[in-house]
C-alpha positions as CSV (number, residue, x, y, z in Angstrom):
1,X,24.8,138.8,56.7
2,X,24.2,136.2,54.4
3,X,23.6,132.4,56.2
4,X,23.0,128.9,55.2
5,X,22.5,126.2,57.8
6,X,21.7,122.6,57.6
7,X,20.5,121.0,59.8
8,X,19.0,116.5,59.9
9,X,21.8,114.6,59.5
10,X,22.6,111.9,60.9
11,X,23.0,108.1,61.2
12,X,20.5,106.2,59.5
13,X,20.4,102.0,58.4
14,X,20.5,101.2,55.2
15,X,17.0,101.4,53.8
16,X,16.1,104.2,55.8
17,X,14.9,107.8,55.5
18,X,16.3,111.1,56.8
19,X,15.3,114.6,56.1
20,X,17.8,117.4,55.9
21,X,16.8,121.6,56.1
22,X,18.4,124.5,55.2
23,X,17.7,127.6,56.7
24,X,18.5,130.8,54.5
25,X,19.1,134.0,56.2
26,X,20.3,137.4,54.8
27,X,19.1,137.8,51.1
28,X,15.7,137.3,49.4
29,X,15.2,133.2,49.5
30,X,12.6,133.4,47.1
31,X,14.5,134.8,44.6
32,X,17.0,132.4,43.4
33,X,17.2,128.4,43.0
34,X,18.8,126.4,45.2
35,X,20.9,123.2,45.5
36,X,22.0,120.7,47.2
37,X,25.8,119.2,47.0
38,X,27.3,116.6,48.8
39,X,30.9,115.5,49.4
40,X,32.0,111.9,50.3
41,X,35.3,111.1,51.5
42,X,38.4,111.1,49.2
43,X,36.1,112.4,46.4
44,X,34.8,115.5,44.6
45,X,32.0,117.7,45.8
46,X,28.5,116.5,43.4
47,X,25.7,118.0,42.8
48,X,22.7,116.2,44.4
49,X,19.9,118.4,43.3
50,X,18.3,122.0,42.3
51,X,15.3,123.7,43.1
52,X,14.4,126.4,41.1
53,X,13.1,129.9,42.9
54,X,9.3,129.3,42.6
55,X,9.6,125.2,43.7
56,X,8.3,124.6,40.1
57,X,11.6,122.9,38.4
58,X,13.4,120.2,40.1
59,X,16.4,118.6,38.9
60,X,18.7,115.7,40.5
61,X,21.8,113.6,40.2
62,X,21.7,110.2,38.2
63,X,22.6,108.6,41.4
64,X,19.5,109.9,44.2
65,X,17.3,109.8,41.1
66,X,13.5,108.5,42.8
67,X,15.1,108.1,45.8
68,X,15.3,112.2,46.7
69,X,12.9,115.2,46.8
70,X,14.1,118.4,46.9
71,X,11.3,121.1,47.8
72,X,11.2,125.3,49.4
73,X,9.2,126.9,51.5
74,X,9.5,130.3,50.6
75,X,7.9,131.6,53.8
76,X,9.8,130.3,56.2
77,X,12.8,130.6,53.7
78,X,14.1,126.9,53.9
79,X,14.9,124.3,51.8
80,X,14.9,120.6,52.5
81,X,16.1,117.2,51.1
82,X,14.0,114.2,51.6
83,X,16.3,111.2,51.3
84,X,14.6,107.5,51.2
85,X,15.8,104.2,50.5
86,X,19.5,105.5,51.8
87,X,22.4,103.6,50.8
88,X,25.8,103.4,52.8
89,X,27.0,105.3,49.0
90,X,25.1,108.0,50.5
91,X,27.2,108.8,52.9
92,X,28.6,112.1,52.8
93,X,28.5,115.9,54.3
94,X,25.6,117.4,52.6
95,X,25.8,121.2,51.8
96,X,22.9,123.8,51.0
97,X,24.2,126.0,47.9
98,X,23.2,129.4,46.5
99,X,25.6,130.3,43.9
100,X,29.2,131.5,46.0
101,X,27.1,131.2,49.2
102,X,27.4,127.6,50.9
103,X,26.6,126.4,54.3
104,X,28.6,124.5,56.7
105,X,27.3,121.1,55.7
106,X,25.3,118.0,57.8
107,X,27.1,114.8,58.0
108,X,25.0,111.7,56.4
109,X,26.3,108.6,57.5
110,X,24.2,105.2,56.3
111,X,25.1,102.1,57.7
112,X,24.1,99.0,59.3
C-alpha cells in the first residue's frame, strides 16, 4: 500500500523557518523524483519544488527560489522541505507528490 505523509507544519512568524517531511511507504523511494506542491486558499495547486531520484537535480518555483531546499534521504525513504525566510504568501497546505500518488498535506500558516 502505497503512503505519503507529511508531517512539520505549522505556525510560524514571518521571517521564520519550518521544516516539513514526507515519509514514503509502499514502493521503491529511491526510484523516482519527488515534489513538493502547495495549495493556498481560493487558488490553484503550484508546484513548489522537485527532487530528482538520486538528490542530484533540484528544481523550484520562481516564488521559494533561495528561500527553499528540497533534499531525500533514500534510506530512511523521506523527503523534506526546508522553508526560511517564510512569508505570510507562504501560507498554504503543503503536499508530497510522486506522480498520481499524493499525501494528505501539512498546513503552513505564516503570520505575525
Amino acid at each position: 500500500q502505497v503512503q505519503l505523509v507529511e508531517s512539520g507544519g505549522g505556525l510560524v512568524q514571518p521571517g521564520g523557518s519550518l521544516r516539513l517531511s514526507c515519509a514514503a511507504s509502499g514502493f521503491t523511494f529511491s526510484s523516482y523524483a519527488m515534489s513538493w506542491y502547495r495549495q493556498a486558499p481560493g487558488k490553484e495547486r503550484e508546484l513548489v519544488a522537485i527532487i530528482s531520484s538520486t538528490g542530484g537535480s533540484t528544481k523550484y518555483g520562481d516564488s521559494v527560489k533561495g528561500r527553499f531546499t528540497i533534499s531525500r534521504d533514500n534510506v530512511k525513504n523521506t523527503m523534506y522541505l526546508q522553508m526560511n525566510s517564510l512569508k505570510p504568501e507562504d501560507t498554504a497546505v503543503y503536499y508530497c507528490n510522486q506522480g498520481s500518488r499524493w499525501g494528505q498535506g501539512t498546513q503552513v500558516f505564516v503570520s505575525s
